[in-house]
C-alpha positions as CSV (number, residue, x, y, z in Angstrom):
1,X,-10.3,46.5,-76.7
2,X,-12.3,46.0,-79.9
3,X,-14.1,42.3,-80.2
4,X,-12.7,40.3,-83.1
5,X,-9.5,41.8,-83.1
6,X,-7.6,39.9,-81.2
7,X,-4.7,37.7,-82.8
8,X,-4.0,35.8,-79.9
9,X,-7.8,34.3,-79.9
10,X,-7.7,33.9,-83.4
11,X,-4.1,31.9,-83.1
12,X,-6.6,29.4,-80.8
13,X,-9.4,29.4,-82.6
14,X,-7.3,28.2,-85.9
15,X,-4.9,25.5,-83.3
16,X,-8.2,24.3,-82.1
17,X,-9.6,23.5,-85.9
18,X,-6.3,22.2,-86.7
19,X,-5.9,19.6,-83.7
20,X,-10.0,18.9,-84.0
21,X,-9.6,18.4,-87.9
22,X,-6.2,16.7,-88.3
23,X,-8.0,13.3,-86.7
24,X,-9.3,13.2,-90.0
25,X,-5.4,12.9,-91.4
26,X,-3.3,11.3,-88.8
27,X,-3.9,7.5,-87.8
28,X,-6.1,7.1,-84.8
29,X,-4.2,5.5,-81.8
30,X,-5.7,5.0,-78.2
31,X,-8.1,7.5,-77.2
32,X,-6.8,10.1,-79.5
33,X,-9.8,11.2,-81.8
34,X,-12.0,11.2,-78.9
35,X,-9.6,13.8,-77.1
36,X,-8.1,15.8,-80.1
37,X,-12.1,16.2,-81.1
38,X,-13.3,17.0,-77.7
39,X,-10.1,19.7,-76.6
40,X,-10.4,21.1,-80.3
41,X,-13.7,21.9,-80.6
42,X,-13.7,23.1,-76.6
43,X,-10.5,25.8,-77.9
44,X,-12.5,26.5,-80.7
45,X,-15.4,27.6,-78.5
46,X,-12.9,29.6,-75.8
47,X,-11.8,31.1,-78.5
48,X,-14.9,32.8,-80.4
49,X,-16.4,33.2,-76.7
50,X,-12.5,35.3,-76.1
51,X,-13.1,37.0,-79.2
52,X,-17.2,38.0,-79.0
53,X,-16.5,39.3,-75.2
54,X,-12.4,40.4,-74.5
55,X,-12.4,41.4,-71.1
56,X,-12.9,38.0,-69.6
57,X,-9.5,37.1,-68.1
58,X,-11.1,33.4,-66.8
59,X,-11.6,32.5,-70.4
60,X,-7.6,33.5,-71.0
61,X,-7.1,30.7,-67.9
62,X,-9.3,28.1,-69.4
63,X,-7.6,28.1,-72.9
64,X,-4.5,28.1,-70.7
65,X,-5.6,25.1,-68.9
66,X,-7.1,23.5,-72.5
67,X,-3.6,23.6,-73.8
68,X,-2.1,21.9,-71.0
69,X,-4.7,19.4,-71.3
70,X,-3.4,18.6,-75.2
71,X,-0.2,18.9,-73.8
72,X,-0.6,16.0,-71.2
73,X,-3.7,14.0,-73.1
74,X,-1.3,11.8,-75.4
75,X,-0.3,10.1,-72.0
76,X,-3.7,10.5,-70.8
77,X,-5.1,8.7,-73.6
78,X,-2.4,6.5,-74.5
79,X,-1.3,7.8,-78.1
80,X,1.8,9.1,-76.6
81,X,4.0,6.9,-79.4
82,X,7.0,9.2,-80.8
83,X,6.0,8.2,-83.8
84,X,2.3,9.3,-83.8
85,X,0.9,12.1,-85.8
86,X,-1.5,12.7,-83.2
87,X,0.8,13.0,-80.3
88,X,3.0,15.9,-82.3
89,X,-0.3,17.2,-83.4
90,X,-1.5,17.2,-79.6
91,X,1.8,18.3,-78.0
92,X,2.7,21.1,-80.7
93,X,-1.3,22.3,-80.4
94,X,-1.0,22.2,-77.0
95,X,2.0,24.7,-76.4
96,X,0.5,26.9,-79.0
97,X,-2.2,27.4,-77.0
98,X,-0.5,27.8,-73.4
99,X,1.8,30.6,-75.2
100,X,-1.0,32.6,-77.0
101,X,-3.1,32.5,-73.6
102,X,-0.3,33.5,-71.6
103,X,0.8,36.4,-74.0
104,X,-3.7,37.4,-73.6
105,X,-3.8,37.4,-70.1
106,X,-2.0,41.1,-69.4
107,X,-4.1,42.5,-72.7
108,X,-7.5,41.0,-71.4
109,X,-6.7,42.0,-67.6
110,X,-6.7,45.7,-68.9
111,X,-9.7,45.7,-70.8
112,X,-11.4,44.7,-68.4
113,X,-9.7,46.8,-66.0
114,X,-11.0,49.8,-68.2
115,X,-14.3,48.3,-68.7
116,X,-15.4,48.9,-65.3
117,X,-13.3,52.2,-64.6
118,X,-15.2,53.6,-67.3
């Protein structure tokens, strides 16, 4: 598998900006900014670290478990208000990220599978 290539790290990379910038739109409740900004920037880096190096099927798990951590942090950090941007933008982020990493984990198990066969 080529590095770079990879839509489903790219799909994270872009979710991470989004949640990490959107603080800047939505209005701040609880410990939102301090979470959206903290998971964001950590998808952004599981992301470009997915996309530099493919075959690393623990990086797949930790964006995994990075998206069930947006998923669960409006309750976590008490922004969980049906009405708050940043819950949506947390929640919808969130399963973005558990889907993409879920669809990488078969592709990245196989390249590194071939990586050491080869």
């Amino acid at each position: 598998m080529k590095k770079w290539t990879r839509w489903e790290d790219w799909v994270a990379v872009v979710a991470g900006l989004a949640v990490a910038l959107s603080t800047l739109i939505v209005a701040p409740m609880g410990a939102s900014v301090a979470m959206m900004v903290t998971l964001g920037v950590l998808l952004v880096i599981s992301g470009v670290v997915n996309l530099a190096m493919p075959g690393l099927v623990a990086m797949e798990y930790v964006q995994g478990v990075l998206g069930l951590l947006l998923i669960v942090s409006p309750w976590i950090g008490g922004y969980a208000d049906m009405n708050a941007g940043a819950a949506w933008v947390s929640w919808i982020g969130g399963a973005v990220v558990v889907i993409v990493a879920a669809l990488a984990i078969r592709p990245s198990m196989r390249a590194h599978h071939d990586a050491i066969t080869h």
